[in-house]
N, C-alpha and C positions, 0 to 999 in steps of 0.2 A: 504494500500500500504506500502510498506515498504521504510525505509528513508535510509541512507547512512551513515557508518558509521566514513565516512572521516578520512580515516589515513592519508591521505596526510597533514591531517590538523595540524599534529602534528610537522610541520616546522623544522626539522633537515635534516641537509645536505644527516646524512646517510639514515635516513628511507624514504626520497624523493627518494634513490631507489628501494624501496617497491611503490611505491604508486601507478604507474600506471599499478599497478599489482595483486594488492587486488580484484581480480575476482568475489570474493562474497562479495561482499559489504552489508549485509544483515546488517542494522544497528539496531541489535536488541540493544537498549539502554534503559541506566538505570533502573533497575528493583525493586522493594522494597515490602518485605509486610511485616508490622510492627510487631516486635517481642513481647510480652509482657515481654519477661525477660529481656528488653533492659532499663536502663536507661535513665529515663526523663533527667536526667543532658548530660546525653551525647547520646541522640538517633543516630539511626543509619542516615546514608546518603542516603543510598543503601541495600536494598536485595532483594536478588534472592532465593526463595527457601529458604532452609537449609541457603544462605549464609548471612553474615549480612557485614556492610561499616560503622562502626561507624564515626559520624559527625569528631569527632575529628582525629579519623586518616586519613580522607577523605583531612578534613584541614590542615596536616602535608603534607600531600602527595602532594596538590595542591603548599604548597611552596616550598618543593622541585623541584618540575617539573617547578615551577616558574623562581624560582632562577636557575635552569638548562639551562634557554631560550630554552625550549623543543616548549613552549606556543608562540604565539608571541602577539602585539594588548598591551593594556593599563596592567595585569595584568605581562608581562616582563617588563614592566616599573616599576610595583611596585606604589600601591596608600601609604597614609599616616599612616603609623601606629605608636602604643604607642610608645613612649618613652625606648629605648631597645631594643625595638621588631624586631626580624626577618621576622616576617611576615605580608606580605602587607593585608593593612585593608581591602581588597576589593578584588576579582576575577573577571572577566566577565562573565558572565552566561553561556555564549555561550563554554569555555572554562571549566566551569565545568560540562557544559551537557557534552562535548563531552570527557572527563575524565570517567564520569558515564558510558555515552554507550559503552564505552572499557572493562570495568569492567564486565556490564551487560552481552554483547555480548559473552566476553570471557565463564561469569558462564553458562548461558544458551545453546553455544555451549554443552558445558563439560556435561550439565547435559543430553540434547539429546544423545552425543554420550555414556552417559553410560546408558541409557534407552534402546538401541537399539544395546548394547554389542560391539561396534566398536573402537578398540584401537588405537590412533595414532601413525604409525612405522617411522623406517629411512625413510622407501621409500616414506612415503608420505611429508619427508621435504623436500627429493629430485625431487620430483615429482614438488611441489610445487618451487622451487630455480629455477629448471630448467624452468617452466614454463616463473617464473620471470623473468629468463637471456635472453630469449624468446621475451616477450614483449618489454624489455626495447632495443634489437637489433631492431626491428623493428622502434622505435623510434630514433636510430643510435647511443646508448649507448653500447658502446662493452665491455660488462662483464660478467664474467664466474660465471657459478652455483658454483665452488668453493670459488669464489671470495665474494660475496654474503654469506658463509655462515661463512666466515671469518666476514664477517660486522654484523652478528648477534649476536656475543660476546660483540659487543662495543654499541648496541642499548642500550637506557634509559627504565629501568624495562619496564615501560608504554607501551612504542613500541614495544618492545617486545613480552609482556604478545597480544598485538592485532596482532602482525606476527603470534604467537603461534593460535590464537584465526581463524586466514584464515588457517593458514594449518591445522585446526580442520575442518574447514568447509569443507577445498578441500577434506577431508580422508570424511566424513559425504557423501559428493558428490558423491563420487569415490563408498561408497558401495553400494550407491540407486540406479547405474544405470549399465547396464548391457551392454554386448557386442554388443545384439542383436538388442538392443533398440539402441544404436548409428550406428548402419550400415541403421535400419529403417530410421531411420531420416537424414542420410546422403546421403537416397537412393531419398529421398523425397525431398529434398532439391534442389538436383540435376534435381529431374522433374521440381518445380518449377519456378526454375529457370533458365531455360536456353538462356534468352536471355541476362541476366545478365551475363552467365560464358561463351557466344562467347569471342571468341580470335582471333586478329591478332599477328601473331607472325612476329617478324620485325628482317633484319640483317641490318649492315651499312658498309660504308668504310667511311673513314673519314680520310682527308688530312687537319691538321693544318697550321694554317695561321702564321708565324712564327717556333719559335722553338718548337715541342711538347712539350706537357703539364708537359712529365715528366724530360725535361730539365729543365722548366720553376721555379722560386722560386715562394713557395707560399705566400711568403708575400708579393710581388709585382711580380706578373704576366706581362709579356710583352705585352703592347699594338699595335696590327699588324699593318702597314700599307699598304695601297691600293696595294703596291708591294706584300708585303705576299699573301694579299687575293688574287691576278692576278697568283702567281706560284700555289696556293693549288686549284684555280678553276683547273690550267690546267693540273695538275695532275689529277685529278677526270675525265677530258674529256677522257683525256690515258687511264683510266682507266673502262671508260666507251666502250670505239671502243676498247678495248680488251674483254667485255662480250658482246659487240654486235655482235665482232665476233665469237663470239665461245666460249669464256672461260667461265667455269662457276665461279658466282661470289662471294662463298665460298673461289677458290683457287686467285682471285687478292684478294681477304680481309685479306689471308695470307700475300699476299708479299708486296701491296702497302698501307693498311691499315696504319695510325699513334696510332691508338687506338689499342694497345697491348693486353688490356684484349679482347675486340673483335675477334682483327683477329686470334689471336691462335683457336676461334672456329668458324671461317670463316663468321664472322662478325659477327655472329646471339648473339640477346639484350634479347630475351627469346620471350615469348607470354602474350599478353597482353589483360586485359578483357577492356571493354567500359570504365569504368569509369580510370584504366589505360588512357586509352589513352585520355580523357579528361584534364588531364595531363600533356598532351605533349605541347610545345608550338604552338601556334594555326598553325603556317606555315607550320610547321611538321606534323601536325595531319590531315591538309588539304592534303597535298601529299599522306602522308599514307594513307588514306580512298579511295582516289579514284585510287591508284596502283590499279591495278589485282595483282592475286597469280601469283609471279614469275615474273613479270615487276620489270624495274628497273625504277627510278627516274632520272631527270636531276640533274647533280649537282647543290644543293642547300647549299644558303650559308647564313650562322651564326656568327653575328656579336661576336667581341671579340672569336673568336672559328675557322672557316674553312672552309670547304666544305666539304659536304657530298652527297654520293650515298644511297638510299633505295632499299631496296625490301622488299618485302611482302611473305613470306615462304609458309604461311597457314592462314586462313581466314577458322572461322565459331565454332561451337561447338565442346569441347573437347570430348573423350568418355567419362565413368563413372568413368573406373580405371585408368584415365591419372588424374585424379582430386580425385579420392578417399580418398588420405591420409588427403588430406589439408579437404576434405568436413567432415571428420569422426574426424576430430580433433576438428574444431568448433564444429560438434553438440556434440562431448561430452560434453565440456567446457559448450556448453547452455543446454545440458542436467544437467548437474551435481550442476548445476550453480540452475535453478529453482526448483529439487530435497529438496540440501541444504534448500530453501531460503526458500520453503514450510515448510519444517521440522523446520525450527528456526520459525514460523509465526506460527505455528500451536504449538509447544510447550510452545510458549511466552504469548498466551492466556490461556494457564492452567496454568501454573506457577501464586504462588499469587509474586505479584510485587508491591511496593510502594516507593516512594523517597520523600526524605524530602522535605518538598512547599521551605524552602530555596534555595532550588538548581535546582526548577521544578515540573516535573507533569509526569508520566505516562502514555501514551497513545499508548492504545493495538491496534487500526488502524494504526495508523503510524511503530508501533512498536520500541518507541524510547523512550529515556528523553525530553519533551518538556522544553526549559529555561522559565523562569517565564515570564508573561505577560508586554510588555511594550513598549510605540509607539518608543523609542529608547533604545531599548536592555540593561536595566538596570542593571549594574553592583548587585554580591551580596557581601552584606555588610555581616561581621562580625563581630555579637554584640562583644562591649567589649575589641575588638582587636585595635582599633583604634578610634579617632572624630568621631564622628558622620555627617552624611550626606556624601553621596553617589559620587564619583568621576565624572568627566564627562561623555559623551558617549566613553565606553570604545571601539577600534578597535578589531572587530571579528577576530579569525585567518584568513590566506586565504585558501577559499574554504567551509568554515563552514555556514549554515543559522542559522539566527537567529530565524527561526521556524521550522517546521514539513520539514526534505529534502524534495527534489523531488523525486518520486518514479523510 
């Protein structure tokens, strides 16, 4: 199975906006197979192939990034070191595994896509940004693919060199899979599941219970009283024996609506799948479900908020091309997505690979750097650099295991 190569883990403000965005997470890590022309004095840490990670530049590198507070956990604190010394006596394992598999992942990408003649272009850093700016709106971070690629100037080599290392992956992704193969699987998807992609599509009116929302300050919001609630129910009843009688209730959600973005399109909230509307608050969701198409609601009322009218537009299964775009866009992603992750899994067992025992173990299942055996994640010591004997249990970054990820 494959393990994760946790960039989130790399605890800076900025690449935390990368993180939940790193789509191929294939943590191929650390990789090594011992060179003969490498010195005993200073073996290597890391290699990949052709590539080598000498011990000592490994351990330059780790106090840099140390000293950067790139890391977080006991080794940004800094263990005890010599007398002069800049560098802490000690690392966390866990912190130089996951240093390693950045390394590994990036050379093994690189070495797949030059086996397989595939160059990384503008369009796949664009592709990639945009995707990013993508995910991170959905989590309600509003930031532009420009914006993002301004922030990739100021990233720490490290983070960097592993942003660089996913948009290898997404270009790797992009040329295994074909147009036809994601419309299949979009087309199938769509069969499978279609009780998952039923929709009720809902409009509202909505009479606020005080001053609308967008008089209100949002650092202290007006709290209604019983009067307020008493004028917005009786609004909503007006407005109710105006579509009982006849009007339809697109055009009162124009004019008596308080929800602006709403009533400009006659109240309607969009369409919503099952788990949508699980959602909803349960009083809301009870009303909804048992409307008919095109019934309206009594007004109901919500505390701190108003009264509201429902309706139900449309109830039942989309067509295929009212859902198309959004279905062809995930299976690419999971197309491209398990392409990659086979192509890094299956080159990562040919490749020879070794890592120093100081810093771990190799393991072609997991496909990662395992950190060294220990019932409490034993810091690694560096002979020489400092006392002897081993700091406490050092704090893991967050989101990093201290064995084999989850697959």
């Amino acid at each position: 199975m494959i393990g994760f190569t946790l960039t989130a883990s790399l605890g800076s403000a900025t690449l935390n906006r990368f993180r939940s965005v790193l789509v191929f997470l294939v943590a191929v890590a650390g990789s090594a197979a011992l060179l003969g022309a490498c010195s005993v004095v200073n073996p290597p840490a890391l290699t990949v192939g052709s590539y080598s990670l000498s011990r000592d530049d490994f351990l330059a590198e780790m106090t840099k990034i140390t000293q950067s507070g790139v890391l977080s956990g006991q080794d940004q604190a800094g263990a005890a070191s010599s007398p002069g010394s800049t560098m802490p006596a000690s690392f966390s394992t866990a912190n130089t595994a996951t240093v390693l598999n950045v390394h590994a992942q990036s050379q093994i990408a690189k070495q797949v896509l030059a086996q397989k003649g595939i160059s990384v272009t503008g369009e796949d850093t664009n592709r990639f940004l945009q995707k990013t700016a993508q995910d991170l709106a959905a989590q309600g971070q509003q930031v532009t693919a420009a914006q993002l690629e301004q922030e990739l100037a100021s990233l720490d080599p490290l983070q960097r060199e592993n942003v660089d290392s996913q948009i290898a992956l997404s270009a790797l992704g992009r040329a295994l899979v074909s147009d036809a193969e994601v419309q299949q699987r979009a087309q199938a998807d769509y069969d499978a599941n279609q009780e998952k992609l039923s929709q009720t599509c809902l409009s509202f009116i909505h009479a606020s219970a005080g001053a609308p929302p967008s008089a209100q300050s949002a650092s202290a919001p007006a709290q209604p009283t019983e009067a307020d609630y008493a004028a917005a129910q009786a609004k909503m009843q007006a407005a109710k024996v105006k579509i009982d009688g006849g009007a339809a209730f697109a055009d009162v959600a124009k004019t008596d609506s308080d929800d602006q973005q709403t009533a400009a399109k006659g109240g309607a909230v969009g369409c919503l799948t099952a788990s949508q509307m699980q959602q909803l608050p349960p009083a809301i969701a009870d009303i909804v479900t048992q409307l008919a198409v095109n019934g309206v609601s009594d007004p109901t009322r919500l505390e701190r908020d108003g009264y509201y009218l429902f309706s139900v537009t449309r109830r039942g299964i989309p067509a295929f091309s009212e859902v198309q775009q959004n279905l062809e866009g995930n299976a690419r992603t999971t197309l491209e997505q398990e392409r990659a992750k086979q192509a890094i899994t299956d080159a990562a067992k040919s490749v020879a690979v070794t890592v120093d025992p100081l810093f771990g173990r190799w393991d072609a299942n997991q496909v990662q750097v395992v950190a060294p055996a220990g019932a409490q994640q034993p810091s690694t010591s560096l002979p020489g650099l400092g006392a002897g004997g081993a700091p406490g249990e050092p704090t893991a970054p967050s989101g990093v295991p201290s064995g084999p990820s989850a697959p």
